[in-house]
Predicted model as a PDB file, atoms N, CA, C, CB and O in Angstrom, pLDDT in the B-factor column:
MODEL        1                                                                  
ATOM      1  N   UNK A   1    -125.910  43.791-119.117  1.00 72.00           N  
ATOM      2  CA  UNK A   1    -126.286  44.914-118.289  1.00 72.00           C  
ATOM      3  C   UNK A   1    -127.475  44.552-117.402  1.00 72.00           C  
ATOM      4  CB  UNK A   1    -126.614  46.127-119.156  1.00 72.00           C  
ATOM      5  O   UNK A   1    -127.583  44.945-116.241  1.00 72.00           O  
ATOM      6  N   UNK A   2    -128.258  43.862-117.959  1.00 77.00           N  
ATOM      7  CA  UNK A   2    -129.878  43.433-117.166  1.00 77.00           C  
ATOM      8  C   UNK A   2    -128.931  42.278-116.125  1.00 77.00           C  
ATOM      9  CB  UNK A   2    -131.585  42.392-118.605  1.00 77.00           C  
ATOM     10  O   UNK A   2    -129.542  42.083-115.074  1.00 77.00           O  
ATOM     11  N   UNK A   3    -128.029  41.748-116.179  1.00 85.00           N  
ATOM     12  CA  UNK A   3    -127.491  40.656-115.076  1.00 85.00           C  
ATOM     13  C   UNK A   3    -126.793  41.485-113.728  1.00 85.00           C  
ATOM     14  CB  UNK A   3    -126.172  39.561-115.884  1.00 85.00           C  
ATOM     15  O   UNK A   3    -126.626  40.897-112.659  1.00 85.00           O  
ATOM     16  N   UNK A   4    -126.429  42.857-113.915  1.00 84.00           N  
ATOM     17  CA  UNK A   4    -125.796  43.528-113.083  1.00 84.00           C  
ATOM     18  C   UNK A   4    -126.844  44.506-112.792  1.00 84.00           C  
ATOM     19  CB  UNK A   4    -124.508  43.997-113.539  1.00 84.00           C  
ATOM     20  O   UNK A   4    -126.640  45.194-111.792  1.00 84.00           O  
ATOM     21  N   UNK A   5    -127.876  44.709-113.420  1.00 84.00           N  
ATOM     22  CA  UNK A   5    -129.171  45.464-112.685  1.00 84.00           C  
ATOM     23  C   UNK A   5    -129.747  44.467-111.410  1.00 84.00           C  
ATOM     24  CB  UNK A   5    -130.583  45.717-113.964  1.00 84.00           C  
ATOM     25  O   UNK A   5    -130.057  44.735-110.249  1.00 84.00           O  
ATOM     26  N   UNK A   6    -129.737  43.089-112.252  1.00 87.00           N  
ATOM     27  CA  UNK A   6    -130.506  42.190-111.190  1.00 87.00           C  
ATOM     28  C   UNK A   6    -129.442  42.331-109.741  1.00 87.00           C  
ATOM     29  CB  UNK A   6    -130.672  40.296-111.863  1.00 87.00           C  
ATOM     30  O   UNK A   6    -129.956  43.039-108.874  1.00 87.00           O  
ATOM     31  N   UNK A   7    -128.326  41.873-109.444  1.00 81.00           N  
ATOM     32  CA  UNK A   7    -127.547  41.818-109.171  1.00 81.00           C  
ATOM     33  C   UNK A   7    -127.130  43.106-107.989  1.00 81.00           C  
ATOM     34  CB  UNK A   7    -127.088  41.561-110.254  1.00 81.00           C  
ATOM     35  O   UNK A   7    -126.809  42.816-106.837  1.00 81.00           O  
ATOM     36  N   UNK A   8    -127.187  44.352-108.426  1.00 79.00           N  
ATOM     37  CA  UNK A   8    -127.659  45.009-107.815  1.00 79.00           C  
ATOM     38  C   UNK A   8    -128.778  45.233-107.018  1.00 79.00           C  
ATOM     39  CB  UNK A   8    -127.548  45.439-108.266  1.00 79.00           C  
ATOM     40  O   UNK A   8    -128.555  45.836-105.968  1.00 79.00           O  
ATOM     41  N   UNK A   9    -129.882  44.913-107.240  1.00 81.00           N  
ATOM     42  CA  UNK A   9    -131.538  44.896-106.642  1.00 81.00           C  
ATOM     43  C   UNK A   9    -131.168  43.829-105.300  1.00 81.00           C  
ATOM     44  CB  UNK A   9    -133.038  44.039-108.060  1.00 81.00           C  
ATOM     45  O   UNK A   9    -131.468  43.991-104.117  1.00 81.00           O  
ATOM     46  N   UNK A  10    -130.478  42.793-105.883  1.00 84.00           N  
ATOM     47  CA  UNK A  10    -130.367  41.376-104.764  1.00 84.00           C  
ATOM     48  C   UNK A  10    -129.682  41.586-103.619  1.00 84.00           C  
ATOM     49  CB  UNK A  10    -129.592  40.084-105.328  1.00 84.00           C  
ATOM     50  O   UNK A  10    -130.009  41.215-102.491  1.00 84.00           O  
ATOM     51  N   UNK A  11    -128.373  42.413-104.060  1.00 82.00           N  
ATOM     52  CA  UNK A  11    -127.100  42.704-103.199  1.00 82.00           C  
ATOM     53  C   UNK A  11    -126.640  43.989-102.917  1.00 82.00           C  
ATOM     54  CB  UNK A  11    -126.031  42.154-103.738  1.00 82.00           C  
ATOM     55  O   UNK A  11    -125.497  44.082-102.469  1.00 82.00           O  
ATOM     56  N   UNK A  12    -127.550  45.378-103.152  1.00 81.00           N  
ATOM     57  CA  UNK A  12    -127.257  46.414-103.102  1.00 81.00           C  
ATOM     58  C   UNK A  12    -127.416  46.310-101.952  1.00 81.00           C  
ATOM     59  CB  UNK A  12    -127.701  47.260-103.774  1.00 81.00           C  
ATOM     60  O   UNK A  12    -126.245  46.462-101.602  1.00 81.00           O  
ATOM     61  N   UNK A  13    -128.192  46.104-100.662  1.00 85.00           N  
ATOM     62  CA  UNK A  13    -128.045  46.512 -99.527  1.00 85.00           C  
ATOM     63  C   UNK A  13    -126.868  45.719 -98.457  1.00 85.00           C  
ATOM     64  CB  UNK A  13    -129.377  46.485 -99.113  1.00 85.00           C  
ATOM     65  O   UNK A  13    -126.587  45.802 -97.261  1.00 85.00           O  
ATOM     66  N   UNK A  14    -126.580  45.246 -99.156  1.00 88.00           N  
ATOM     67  CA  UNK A  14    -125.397  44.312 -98.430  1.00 88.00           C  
ATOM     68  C   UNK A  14    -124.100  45.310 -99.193  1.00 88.00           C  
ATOM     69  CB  UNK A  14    -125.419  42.168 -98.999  1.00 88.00           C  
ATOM     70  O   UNK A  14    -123.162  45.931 -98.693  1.00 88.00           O  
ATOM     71  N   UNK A  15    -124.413  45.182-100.178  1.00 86.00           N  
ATOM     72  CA  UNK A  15    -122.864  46.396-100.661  1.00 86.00           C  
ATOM     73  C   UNK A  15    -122.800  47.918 -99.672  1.00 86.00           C  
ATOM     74  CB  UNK A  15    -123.147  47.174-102.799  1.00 86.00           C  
ATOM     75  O   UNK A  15    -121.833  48.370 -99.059  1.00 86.00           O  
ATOM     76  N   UNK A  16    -123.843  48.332 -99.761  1.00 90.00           N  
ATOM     77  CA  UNK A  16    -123.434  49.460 -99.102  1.00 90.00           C  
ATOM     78  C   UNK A  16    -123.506  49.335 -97.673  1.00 90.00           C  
ATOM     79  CB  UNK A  16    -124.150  50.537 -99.517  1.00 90.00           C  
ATOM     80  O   UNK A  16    -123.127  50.332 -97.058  1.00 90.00           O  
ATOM     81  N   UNK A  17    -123.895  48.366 -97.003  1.00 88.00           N  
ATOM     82  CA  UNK A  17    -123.773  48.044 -95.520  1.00 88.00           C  
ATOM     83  C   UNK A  17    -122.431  47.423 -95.216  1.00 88.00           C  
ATOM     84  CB  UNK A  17    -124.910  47.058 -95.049  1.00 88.00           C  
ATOM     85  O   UNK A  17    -122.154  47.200 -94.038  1.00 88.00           O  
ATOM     86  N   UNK A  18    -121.675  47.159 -96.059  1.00 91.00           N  
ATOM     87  CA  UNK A  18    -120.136  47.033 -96.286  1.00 91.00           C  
ATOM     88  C   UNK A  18    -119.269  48.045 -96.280  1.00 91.00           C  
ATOM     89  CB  UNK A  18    -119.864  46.534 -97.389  1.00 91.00           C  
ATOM     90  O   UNK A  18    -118.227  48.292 -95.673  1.00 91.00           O  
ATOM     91  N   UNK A  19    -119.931  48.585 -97.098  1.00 91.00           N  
ATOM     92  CA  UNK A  19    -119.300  50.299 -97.331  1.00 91.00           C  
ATOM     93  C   UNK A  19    -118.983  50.794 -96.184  1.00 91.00           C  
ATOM     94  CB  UNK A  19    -120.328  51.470 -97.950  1.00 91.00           C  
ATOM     95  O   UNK A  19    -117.895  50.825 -95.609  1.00 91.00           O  
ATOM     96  N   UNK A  20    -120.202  51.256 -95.825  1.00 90.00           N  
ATOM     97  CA  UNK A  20    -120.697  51.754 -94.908  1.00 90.00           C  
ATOM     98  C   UNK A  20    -119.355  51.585 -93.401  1.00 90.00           C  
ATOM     99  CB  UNK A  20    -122.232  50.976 -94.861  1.00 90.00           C  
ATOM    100  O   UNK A  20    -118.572  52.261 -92.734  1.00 90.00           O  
ATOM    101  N   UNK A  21    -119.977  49.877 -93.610  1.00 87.00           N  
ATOM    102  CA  UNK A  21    -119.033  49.107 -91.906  1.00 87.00           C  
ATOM    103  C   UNK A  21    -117.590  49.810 -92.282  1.00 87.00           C  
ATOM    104  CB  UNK A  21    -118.748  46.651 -91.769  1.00 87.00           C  
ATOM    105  O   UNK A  21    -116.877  50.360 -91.442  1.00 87.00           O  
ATOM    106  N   UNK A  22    -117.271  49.695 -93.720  1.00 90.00           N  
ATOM    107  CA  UNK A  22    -115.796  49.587 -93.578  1.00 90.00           C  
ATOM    108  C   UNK A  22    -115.170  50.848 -93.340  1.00 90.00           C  
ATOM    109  CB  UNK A  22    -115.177  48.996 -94.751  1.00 90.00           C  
ATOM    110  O   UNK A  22    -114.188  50.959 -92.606  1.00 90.00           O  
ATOM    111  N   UNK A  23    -115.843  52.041 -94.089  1.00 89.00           N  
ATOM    112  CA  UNK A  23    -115.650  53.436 -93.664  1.00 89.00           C  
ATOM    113  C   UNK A  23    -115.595  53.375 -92.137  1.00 89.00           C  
ATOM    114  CB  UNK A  23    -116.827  54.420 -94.197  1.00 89.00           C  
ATOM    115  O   UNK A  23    -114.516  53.566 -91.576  1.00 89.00           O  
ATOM    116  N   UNK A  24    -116.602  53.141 -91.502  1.00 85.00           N  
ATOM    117  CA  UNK A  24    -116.950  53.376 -90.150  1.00 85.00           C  
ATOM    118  C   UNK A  24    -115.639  52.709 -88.904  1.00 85.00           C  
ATOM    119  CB  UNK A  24    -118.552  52.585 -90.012  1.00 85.00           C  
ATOM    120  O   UNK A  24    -115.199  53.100 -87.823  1.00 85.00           O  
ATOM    121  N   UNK A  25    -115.367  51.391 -89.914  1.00 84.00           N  
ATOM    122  CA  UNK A  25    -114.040  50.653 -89.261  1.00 84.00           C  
ATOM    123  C   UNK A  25    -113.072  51.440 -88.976  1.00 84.00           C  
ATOM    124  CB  UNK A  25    -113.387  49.662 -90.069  1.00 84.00           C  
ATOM    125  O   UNK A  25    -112.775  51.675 -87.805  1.00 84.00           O  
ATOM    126  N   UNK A  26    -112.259  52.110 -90.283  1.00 87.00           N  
ATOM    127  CA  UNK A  26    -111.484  52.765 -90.698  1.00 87.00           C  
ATOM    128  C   UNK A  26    -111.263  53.984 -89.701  1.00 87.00           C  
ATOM    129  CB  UNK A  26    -111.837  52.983 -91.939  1.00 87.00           C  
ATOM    130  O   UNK A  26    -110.221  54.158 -89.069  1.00 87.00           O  
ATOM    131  N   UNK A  27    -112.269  54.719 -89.651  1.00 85.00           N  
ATOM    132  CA  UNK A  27    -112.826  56.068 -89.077  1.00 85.00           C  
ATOM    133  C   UNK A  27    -112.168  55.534 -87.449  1.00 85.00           C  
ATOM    134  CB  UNK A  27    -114.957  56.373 -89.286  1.00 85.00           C  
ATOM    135  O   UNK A  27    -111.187  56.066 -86.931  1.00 85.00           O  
ATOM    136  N   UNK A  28    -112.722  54.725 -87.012  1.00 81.00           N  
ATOM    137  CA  UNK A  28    -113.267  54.494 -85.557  1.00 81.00           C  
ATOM    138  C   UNK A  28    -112.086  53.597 -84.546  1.00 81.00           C  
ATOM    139  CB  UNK A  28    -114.840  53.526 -85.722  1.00 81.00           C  
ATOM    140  O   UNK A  28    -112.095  53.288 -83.354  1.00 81.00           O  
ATOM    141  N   UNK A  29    -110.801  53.297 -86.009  1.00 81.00           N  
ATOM    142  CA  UNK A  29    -109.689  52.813 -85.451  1.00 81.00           C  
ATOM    143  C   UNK A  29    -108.118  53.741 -85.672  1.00 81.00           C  
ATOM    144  CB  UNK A  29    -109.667  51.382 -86.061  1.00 81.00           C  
ATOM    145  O   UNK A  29    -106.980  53.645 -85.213  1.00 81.00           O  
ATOM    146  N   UNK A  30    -108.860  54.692 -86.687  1.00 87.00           N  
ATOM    147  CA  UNK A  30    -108.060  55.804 -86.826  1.00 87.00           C  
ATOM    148  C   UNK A  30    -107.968  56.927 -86.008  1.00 87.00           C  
ATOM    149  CB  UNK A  30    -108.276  56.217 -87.812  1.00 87.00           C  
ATOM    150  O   UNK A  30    -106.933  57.591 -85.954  1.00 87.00           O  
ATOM    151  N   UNK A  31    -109.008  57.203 -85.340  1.00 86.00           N  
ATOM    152  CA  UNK A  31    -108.723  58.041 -84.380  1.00 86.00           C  
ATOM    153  C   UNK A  31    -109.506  57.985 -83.050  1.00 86.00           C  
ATOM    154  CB  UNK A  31    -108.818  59.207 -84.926  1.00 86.00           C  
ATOM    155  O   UNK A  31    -110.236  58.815 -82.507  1.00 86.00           O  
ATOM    156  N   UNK A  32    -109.065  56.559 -82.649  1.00 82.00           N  
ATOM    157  CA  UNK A  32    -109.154  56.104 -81.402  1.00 82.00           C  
ATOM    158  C   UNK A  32    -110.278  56.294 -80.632  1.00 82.00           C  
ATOM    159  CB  UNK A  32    -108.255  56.520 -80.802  1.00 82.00           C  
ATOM    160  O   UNK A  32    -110.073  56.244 -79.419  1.00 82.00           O  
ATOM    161  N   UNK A  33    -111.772  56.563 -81.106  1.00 82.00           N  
ATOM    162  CA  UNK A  33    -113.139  56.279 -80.940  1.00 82.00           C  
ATOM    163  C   UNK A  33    -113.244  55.118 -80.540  1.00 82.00           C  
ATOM    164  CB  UNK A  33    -113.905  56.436 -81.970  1.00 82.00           C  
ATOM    165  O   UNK A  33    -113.089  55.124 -79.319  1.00 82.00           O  
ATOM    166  N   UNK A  34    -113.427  54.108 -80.923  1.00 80.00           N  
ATOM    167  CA  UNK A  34    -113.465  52.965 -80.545  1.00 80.00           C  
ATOM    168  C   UNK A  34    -113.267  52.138 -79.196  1.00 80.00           C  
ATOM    169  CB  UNK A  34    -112.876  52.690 -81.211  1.00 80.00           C  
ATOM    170  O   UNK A  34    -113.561  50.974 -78.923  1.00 80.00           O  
ATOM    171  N   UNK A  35    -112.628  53.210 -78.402  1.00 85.00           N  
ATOM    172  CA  UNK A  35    -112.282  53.172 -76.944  1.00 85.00           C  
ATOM    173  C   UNK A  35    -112.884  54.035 -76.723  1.00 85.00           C  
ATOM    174  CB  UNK A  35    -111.022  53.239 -76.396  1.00 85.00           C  
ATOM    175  O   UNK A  35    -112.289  54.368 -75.699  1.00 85.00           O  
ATOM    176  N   UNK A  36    -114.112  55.197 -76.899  1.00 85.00           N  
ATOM    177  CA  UNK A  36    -114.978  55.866 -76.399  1.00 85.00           C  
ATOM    178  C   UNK A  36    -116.469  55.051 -76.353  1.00 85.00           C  
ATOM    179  CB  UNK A  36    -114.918  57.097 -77.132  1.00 85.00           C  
ATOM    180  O   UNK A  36    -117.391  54.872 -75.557  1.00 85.00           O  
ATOM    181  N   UNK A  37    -116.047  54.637 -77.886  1.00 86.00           N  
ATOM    182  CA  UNK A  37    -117.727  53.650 -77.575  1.00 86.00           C  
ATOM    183  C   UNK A  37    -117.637  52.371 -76.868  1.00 86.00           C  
ATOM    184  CB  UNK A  37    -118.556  53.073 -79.084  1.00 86.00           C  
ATOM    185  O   UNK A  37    -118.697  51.920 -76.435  1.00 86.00           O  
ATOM    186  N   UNK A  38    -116.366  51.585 -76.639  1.00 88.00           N  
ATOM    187  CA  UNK A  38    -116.541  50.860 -76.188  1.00 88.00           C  
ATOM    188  C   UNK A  38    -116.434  51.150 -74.371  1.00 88.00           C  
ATOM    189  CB  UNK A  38    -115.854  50.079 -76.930  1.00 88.00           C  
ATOM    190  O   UNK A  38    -116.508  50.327 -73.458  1.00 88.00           O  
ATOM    191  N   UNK A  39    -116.281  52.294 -74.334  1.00 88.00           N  
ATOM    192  CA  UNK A  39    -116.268  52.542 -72.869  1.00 88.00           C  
ATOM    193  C   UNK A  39    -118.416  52.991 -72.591  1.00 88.00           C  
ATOM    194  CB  UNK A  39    -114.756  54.277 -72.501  1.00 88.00           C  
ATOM    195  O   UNK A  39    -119.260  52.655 -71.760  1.00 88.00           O  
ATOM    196  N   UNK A  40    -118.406  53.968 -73.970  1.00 90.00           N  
ATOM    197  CA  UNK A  40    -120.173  53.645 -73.318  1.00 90.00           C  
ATOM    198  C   UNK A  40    -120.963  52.435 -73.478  1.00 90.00           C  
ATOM    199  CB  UNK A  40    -121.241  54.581 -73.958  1.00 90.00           C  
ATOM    200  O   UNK A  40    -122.080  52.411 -72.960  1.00 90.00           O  
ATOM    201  N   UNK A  41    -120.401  51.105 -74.330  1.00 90.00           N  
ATOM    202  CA  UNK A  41    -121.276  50.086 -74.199  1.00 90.00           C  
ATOM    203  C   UNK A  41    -121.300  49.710 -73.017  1.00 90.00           C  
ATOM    204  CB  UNK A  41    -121.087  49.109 -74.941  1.00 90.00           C  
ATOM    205  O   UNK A  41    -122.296  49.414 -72.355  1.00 90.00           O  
ATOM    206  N   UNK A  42    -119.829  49.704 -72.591  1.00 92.00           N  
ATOM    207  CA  UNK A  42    -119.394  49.100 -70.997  1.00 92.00           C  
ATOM    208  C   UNK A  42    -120.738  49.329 -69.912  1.00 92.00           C  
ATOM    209  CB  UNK A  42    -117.827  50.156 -70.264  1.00 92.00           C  
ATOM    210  O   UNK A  42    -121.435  48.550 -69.262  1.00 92.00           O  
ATOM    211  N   UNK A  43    -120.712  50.520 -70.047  1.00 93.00           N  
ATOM    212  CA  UNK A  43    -121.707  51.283 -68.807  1.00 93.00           C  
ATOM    213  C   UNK A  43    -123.137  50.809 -68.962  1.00 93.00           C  
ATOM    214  CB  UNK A  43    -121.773  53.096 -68.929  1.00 93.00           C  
ATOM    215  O   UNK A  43    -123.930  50.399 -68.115  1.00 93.00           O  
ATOM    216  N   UNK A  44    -123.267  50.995 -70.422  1.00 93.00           N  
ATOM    217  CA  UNK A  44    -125.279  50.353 -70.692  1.00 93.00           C  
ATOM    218  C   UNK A  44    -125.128  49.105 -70.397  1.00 93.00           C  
ATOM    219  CB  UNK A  44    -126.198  50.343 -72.524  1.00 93.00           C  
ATOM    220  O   UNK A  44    -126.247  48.776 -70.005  1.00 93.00           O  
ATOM    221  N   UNK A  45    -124.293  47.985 -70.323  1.00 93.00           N  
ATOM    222  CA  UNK A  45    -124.266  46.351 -70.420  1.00 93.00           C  
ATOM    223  C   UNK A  45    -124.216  46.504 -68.666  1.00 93.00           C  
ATOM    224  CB  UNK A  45    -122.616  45.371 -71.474  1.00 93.00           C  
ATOM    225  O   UNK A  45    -124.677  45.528 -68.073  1.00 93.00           O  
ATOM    226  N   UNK A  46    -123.657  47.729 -67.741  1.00 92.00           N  
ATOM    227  CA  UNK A  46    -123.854  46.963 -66.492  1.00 92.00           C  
ATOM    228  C   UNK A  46    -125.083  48.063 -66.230  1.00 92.00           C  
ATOM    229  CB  UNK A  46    -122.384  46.799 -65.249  1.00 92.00           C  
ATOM    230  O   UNK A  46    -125.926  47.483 -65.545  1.00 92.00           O  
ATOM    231  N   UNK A  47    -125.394  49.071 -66.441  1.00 93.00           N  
ATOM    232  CA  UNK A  47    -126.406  49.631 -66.036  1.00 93.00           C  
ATOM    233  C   UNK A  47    -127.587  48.357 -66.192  1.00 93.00           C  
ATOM    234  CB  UNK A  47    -126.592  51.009 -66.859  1.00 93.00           C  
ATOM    235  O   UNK A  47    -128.119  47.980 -65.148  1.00 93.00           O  
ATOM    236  N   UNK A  48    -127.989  47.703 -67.496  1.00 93.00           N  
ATOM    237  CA  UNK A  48    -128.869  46.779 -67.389  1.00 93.00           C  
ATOM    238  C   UNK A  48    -128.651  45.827 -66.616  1.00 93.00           C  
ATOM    239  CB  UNK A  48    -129.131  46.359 -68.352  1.00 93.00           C  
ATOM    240  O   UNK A  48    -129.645  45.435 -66.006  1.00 93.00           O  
ATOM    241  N   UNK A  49    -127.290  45.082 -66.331  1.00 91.00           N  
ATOM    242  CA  UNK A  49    -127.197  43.846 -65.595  1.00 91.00           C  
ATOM    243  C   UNK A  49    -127.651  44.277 -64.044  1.00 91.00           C  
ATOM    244  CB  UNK A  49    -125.597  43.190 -65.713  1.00 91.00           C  
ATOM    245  O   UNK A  49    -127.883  43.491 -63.125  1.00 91.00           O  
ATOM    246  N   UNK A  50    -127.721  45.879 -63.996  1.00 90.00           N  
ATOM    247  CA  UNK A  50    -127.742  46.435 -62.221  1.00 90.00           C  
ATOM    248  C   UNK A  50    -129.154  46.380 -62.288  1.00 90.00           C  
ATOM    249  CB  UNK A  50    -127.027  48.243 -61.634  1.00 90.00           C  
ATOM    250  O   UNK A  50    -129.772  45.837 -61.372  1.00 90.00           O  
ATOM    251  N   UNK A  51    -129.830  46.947 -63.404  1.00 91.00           N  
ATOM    252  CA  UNK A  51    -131.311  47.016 -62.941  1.00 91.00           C  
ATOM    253  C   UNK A  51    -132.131  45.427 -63.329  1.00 91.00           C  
ATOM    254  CB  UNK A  51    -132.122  48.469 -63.873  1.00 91.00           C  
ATOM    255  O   UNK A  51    -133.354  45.297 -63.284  1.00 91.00           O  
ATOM    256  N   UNK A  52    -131.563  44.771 -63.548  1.00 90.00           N  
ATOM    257  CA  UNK A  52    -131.840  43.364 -63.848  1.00 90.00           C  
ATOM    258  C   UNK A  52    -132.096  42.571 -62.193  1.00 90.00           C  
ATOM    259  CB  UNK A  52    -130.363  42.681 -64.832  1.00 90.00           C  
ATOM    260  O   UNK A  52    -133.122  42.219 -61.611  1.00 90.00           O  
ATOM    261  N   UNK A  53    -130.283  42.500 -61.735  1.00 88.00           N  
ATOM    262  CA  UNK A  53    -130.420  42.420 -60.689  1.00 88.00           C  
ATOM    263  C   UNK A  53    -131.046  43.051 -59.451  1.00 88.00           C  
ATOM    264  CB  UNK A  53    -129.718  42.316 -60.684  1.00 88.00           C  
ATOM    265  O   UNK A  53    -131.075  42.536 -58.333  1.00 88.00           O  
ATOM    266  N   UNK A  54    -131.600  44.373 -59.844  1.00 89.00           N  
ATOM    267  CA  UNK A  54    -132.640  44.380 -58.939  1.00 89.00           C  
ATOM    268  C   UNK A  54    -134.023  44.223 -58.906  1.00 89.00           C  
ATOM    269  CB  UNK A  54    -132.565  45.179 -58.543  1.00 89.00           C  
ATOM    270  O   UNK A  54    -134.881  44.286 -58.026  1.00 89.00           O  
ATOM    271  N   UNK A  55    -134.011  44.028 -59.950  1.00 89.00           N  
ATOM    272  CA  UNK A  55    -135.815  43.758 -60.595  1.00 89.00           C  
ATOM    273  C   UNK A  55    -135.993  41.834 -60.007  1.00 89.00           C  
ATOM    274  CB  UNK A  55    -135.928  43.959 -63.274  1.00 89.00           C  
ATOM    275  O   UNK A  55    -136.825  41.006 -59.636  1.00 89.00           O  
ATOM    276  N   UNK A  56    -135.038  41.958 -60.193  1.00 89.00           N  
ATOM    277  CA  UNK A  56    -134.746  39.850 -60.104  1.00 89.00           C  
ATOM    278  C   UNK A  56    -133.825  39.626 -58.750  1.00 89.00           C  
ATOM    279  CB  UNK A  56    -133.426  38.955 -61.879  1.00 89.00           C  
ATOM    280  O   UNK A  56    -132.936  38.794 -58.929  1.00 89.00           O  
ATOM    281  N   UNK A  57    -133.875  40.312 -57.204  1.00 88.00           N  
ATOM    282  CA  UNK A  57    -133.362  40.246 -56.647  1.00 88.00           C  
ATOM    283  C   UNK A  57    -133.279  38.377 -56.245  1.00 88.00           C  
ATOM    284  CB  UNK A  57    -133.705  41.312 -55.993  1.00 88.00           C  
ATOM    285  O   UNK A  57    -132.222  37.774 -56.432  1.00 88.00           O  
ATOM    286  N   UNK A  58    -134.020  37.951 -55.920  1.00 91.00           N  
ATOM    287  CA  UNK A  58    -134.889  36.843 -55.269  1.00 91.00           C  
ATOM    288  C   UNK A  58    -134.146  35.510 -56.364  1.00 91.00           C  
ATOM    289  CB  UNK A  58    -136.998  37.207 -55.461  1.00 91.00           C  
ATOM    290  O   UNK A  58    -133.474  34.511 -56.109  1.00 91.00           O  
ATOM    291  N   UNK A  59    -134.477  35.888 -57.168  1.00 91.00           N  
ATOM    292  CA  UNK A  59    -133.714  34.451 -58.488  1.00 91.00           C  
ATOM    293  C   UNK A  59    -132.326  34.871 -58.915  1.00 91.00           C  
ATOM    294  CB  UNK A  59    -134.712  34.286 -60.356  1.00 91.00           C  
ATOM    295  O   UNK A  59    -131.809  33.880 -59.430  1.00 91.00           O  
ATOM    296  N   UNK A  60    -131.576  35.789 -58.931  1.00 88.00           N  
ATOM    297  CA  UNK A  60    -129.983  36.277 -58.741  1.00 88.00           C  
ATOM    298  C   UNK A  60    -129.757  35.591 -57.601  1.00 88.00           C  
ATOM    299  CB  UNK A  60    -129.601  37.957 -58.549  1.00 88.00           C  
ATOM    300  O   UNK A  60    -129.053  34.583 -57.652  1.00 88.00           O  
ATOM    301  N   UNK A  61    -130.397  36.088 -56.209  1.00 91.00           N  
ATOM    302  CA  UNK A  61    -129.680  35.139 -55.191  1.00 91.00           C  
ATOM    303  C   UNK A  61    -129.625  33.431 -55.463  1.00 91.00           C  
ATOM    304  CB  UNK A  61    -130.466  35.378 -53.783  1.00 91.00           C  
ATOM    305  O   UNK A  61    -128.675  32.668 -55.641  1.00 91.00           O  
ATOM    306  N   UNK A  62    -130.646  33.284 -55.424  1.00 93.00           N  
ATOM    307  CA  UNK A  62    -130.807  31.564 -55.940  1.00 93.00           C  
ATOM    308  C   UNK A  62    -130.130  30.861 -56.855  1.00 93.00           C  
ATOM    309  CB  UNK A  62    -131.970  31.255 -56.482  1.00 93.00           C  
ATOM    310  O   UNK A  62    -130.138  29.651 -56.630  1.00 93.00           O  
ATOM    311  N   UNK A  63    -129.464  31.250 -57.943  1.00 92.00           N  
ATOM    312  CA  UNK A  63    -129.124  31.609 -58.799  1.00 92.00           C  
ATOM    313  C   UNK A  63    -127.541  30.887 -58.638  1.00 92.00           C  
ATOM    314  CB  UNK A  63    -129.461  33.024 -58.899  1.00 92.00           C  
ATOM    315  O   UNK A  63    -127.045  29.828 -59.020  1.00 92.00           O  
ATOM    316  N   UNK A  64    -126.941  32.346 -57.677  1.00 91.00           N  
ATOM    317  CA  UNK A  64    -126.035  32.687 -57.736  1.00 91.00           C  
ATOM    318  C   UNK A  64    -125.495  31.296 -56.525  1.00 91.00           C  
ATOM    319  CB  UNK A  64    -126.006  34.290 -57.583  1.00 91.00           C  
ATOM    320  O   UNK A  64    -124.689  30.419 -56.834  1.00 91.00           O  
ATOM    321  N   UNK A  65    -126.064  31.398 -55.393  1.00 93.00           N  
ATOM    322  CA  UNK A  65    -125.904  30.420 -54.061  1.00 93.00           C  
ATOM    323  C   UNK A  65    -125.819  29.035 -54.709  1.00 93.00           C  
ATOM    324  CB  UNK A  65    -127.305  30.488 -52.874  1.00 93.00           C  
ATOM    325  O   UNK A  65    -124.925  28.323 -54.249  1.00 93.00           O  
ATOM    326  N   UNK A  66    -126.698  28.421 -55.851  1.00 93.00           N  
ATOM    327  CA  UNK A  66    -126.397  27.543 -56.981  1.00 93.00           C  
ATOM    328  C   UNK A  66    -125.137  27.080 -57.197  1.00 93.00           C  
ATOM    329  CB  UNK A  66    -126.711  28.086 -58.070  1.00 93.00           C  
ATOM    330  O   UNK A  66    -124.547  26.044 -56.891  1.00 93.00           O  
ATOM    331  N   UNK A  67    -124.823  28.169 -57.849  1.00 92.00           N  
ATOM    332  CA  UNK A  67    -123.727  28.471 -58.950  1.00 92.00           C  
ATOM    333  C   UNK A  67    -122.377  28.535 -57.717  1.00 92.00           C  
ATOM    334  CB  UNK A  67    -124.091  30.263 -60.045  1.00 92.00           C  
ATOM    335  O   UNK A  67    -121.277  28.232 -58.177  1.00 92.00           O  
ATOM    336  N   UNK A  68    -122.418  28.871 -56.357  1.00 93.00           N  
ATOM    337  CA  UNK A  68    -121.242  28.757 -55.599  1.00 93.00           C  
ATOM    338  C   UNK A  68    -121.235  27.420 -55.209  1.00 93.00           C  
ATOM    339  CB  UNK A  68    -121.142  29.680 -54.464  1.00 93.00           C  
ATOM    340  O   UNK A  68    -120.282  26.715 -55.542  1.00 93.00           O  
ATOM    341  N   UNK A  69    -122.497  26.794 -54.307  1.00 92.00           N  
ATOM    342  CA  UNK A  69    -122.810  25.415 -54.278  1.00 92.00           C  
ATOM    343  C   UNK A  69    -122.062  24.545 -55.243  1.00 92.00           C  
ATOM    344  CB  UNK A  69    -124.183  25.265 -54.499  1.00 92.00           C  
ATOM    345  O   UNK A  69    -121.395  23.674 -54.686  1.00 92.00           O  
ATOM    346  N   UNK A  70    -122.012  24.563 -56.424  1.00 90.00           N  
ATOM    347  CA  UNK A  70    -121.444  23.721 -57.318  1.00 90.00           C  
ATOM    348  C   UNK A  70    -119.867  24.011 -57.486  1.00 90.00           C  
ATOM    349  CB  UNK A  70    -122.208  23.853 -58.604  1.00 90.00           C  
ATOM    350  O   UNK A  70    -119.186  23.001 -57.669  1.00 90.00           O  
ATOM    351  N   UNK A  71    -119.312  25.023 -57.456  1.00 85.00           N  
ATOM    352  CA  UNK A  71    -118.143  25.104 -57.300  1.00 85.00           C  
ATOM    353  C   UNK A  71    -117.593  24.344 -55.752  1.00 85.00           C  
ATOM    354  CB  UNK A  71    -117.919  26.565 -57.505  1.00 85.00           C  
ATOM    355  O   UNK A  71    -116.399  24.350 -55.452  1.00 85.00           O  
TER     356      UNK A  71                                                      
ENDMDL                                                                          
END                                                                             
């Protein structure tokens, strides 16, 4: 019993962060969520790449004129 107390203490947060994922898997492919969130990651990944590129206008161009150059 003291080997499955330890055992627990070591790996309880990995068990229930399993749990957890797999419920959440389950949930999120069962009723077609998963194409809602992956439509709002979509938007935050270019909202940042937009304000990136404009914060970094100057080294995007350089960058980029590079990156055609070599092609």
């Amino acid at each position: 019993m003291d080997s499955f107390k330890i055992f627990c203490d070591k790996y309880g947060g990995a068990i229930i962060g399993f749990l957890v994922g797999l419920v959440l898997a389950i949930i999120l492919f069962c009723t077609d969520l998963y194409k809602f969130i992956i439509a709002i990651l979509l938007i935050i990944v270019c909202v940042y790449f937009g304000n990136y590129i404009q914060r970094n206008k100057e080294s995007v161009k350089e960058k980029t004129k590079n990156f055609i150059d070599k092609l």
